[in-house]
C-alpha positions in Angstrom: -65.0 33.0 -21.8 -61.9 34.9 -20.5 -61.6 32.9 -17.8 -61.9 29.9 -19.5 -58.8 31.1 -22.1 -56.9 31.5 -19.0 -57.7 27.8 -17.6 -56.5 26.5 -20.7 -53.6 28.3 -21.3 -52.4 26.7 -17.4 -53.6 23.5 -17.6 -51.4 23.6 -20.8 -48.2 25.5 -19.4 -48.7 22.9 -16.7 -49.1 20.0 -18.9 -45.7 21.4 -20.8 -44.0 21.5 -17.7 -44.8 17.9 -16.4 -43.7 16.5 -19.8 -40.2 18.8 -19.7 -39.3 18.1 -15.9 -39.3 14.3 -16.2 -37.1 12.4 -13.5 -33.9 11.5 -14.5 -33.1 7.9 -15.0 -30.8 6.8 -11.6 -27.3 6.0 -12.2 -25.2 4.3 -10.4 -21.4 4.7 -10.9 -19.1 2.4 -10.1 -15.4 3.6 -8.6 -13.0 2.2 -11.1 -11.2 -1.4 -9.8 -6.9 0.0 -8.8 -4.9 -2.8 -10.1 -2.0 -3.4 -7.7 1.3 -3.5 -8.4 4.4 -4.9 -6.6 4.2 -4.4 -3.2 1.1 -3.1 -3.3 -2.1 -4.7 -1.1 -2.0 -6.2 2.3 0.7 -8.5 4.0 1.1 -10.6 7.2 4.7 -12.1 8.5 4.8 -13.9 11.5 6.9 -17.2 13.2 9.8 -18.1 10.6 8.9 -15.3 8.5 10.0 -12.7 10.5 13.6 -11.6 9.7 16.0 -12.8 12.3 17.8 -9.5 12.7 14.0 -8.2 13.9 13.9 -10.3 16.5 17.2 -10.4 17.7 17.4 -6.6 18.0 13.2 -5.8 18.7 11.8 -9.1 19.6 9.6 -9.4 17.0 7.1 -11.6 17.1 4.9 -10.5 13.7 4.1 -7.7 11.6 1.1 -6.5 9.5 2.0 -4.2 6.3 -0.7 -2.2 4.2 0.9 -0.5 1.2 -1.8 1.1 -0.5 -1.8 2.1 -4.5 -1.7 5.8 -3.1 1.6 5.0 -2.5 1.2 5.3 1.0 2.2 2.7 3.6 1.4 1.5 7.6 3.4 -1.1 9.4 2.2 -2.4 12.5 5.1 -4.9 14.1 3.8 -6.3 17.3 6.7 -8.0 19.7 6.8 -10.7 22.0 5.1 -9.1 25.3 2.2 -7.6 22.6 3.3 -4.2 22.4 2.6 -2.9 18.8 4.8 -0.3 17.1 2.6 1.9 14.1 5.1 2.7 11.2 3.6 4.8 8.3 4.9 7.1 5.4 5.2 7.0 1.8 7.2 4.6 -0.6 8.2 4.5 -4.3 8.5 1.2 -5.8 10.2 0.5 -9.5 11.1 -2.8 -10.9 14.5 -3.4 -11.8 15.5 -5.8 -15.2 16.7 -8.5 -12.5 13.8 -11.0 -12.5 11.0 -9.7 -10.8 12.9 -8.0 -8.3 11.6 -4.5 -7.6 13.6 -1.9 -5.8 11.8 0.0 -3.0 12.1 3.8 -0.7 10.3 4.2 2.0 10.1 8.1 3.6 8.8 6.7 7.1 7.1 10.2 8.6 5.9 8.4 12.1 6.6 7.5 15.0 10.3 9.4 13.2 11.1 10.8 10.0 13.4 8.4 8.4 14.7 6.7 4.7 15.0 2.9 4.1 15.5 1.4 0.7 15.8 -2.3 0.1 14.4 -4.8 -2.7 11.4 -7.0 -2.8 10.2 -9.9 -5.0 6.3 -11.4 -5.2 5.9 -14.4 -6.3 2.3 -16.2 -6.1 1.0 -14.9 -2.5 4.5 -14.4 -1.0 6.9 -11.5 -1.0 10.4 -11.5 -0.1 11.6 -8.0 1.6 15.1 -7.0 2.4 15.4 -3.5 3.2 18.1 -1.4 5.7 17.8 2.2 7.1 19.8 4.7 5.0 18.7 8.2 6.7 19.9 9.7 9.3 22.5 7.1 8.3 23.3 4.2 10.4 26.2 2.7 8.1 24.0 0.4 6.2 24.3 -0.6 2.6 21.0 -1.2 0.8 20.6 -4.7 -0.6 20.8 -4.2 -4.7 18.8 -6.4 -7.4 22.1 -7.7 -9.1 22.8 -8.4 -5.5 20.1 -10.1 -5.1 18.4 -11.8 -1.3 20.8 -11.1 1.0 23.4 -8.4 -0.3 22.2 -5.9 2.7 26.5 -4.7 3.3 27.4 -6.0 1.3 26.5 -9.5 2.1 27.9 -9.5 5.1 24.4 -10.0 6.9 23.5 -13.2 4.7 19.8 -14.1 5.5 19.0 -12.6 8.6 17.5 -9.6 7.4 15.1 -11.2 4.7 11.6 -10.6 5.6 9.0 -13.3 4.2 5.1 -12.1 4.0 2.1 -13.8 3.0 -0.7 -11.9 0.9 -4.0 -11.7 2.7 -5.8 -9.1 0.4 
């Protein structure tokens, strides 16, 4: 009879355990969707796109630019002979009350530690991107939004240092 008491009372701390140590429904979680912003996703400028200045001074043939919502950016600007040069760093974006012309730092930490700051303007799938050197300085004025396309010094550069991208993210 004891041991029969004793059968019972594990077939029914079993039993209790069973029902209390159920599996746990699966879940599956879903990273939340970044929206970008500005600048932000992946661009491709090649032929008549690429600035003049670019390929006048580096021979330029195209360039691919990734500026992530991290805030973080690579450049990779290939030239004529194939040769591709990797640019990466961090940039700050903020949109200025001139259309929707956003102003744009970039704190280039590879292949040199370097400041640029130009402007930028999206509109549908293509981006217009001005943007000049300003440490170590070079003598370069930065192109403004009440400037607008084409006030790199002043204006003195005109066109040939507007950059025109396609989206292709």
């Amino acid at each position: 009879m004891k041991k029969l008491k004793i059968w019972t009372i594990a077939v029914l701390a079993i039993s209790l355990i069973t029902v209390s140590c159920k599996d746990e429904e699966a879940t599956t979680t879903t990273p939340p969707v970044v929206e970008k912003v500005g600048i932000q996703g992946e661009w491709a400028s090649s032929g008549s796109n690429v600035a003049p200045i670019l390929v006048a001074l580096f021979g330029t043939d195209s360039i691919y630019a990734n500026f992530e919502t991290n805030m973080s950016y690579t450049v990779e600007q290939f030239d004529t002979n194939g040769t591709k040069l990797t640019l990466s760093g961090v940039y700050t974006q903020t949109k200025s009350s001139e259309g929707n012309i956003y102003t744009i730092e970039v704190n280039q930490s590879a292949p040199a530690a370097l400041v640029s700051e130009g402007i930028f303007e999206v509109s549908g799938s293509t981006m217009r991107y001005e943007i000049v050197q300003t440490s170590p300085d070079i003598g370069a004025i930065p192109p403004t939004p009440a400037g607008g396309f084409g006030s790199t010094n002043g204006g003195a550069l005109g066109n040939i240092n507007i950059q025109v991208y396609q989206k292709i993210d």
